[in-house]
C-alpha positions in Angstrom: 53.0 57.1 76.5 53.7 58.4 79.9 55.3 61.6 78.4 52.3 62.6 76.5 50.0 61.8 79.2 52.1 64.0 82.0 51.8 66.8 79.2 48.1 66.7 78.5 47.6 66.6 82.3 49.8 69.9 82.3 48.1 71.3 79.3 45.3 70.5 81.0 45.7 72.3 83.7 47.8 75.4 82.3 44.0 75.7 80.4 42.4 76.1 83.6 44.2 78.2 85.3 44.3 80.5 82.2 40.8 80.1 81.9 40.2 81.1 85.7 42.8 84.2 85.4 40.8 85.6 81.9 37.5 85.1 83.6 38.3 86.8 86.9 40.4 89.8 84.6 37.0 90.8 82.7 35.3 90.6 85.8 37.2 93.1 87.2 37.6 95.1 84.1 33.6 95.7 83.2 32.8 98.1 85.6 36.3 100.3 84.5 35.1 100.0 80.8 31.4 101.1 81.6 33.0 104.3 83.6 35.2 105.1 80.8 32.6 104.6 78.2 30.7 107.2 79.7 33.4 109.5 80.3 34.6 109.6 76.7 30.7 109.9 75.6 30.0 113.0 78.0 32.9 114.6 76.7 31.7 113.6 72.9 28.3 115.6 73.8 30.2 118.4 75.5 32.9 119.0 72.5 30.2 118.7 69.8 27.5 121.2 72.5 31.0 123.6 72.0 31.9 123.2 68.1 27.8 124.3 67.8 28.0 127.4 70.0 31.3 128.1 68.5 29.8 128.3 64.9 32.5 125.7 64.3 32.1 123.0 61.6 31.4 119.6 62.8 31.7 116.2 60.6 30.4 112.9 62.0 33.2 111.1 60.3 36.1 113.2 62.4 34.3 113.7 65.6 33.8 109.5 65.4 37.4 108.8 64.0 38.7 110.7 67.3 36.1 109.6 69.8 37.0 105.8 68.8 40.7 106.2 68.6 40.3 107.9 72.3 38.6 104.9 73.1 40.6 102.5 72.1 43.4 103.9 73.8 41.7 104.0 76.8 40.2 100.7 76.8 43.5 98.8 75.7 45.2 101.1 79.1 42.4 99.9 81.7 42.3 96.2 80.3 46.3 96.6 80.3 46.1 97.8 84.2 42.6 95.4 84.8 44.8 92.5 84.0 47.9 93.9 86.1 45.7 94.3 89.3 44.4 90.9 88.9 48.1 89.1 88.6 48.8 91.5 91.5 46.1 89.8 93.5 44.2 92.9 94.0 46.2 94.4 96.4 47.5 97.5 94.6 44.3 99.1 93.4 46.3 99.8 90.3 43.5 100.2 88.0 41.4 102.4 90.3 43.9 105.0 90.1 44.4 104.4 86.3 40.6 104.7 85.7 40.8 108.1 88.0 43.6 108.9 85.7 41.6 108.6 82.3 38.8 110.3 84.7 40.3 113.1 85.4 42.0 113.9 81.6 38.3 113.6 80.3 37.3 115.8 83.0 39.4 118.4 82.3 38.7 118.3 78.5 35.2 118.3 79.7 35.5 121.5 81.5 37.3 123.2 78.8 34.4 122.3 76.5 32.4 123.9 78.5 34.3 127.0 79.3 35.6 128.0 75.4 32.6 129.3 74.2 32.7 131.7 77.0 36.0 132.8 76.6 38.0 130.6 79.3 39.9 128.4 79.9 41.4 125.9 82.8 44.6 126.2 83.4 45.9 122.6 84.8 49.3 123.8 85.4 47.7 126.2 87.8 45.3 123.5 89.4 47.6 120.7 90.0 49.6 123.2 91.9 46.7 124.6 93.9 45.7 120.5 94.6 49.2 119.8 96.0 49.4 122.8 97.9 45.8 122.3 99.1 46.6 122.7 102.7 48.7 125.6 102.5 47.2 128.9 101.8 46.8 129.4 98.3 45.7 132.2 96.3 43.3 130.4 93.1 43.5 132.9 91.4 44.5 132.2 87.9 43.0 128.4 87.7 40.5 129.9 85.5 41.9 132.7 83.1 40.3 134.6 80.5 41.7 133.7 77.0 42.7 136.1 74.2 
């Protein structure tokens, strides 16, 4: 009796604190789904804005099929880093840097978008190296290049 009554007080309590941790992880993680949400949409809007002007032919069924596989990756990797941050205690800002991550690929995809129909593209090669270098002196030329 004494042995099932020590393990429903642990159960017990495993519960709460489980509870506690789950409740405090989507806390943390709504805001990063909201921004990514967004991001993934804008760049929707942008790629199908592009396939239009491009005279390209667009179907609902693949432009959702990738959109929701995109955001199902991305919302599995900032719950995945949400939940990390919050084991971590907060301390690493883990999934801020994640979510800038996701940020910044969509960004660039964004700008793409926007630059194909006019015959350019960004080269990220180019502007991670102009970033890194930013307090050197660096020649840009070449982030932006003219496409065959």
């Amino acid at each position: 009796m004494e042995e099932s009554l020590t393990f429903t007080a642990t159960k017990g309590a495993y519960s709460v604190i489980f509870a506690t941790f789950l409740q405090e992880s989507i806390g943390h993680m709504i805001p990063w789904l909201v921004a990514t949400f967004f991001v993934i949409v804008c760049d929707l809007v942008v790629g199908l804005r592009k396939s239009l002007l491009m005279c390209e032919e667009v179907r609902f069924s693949s432009a959702c099929r990738r959109t929701m596989g995109k955001m199902l990756s991305y919302f599995m990797f900032v719950i995945m880093v949400a939940v990390i941050d919050v084991a971590a205690h907060g301390g690493e800002t883990i999934d801020k840097w994640a979510c800038l991550l996701i940020c910044f690929i969509e960004g660039c995809s964004i700008i793409n978008n926007i630059l194909k129909p006019k015959g350019m593209a960004l080269d990220v090669n180019k502007l991670f190296s102009v970033v890194v270098k930013k307090k050197l002196d660096v020649d840009i030329d070449g982030v932006i290049k003219k496409e065959d």
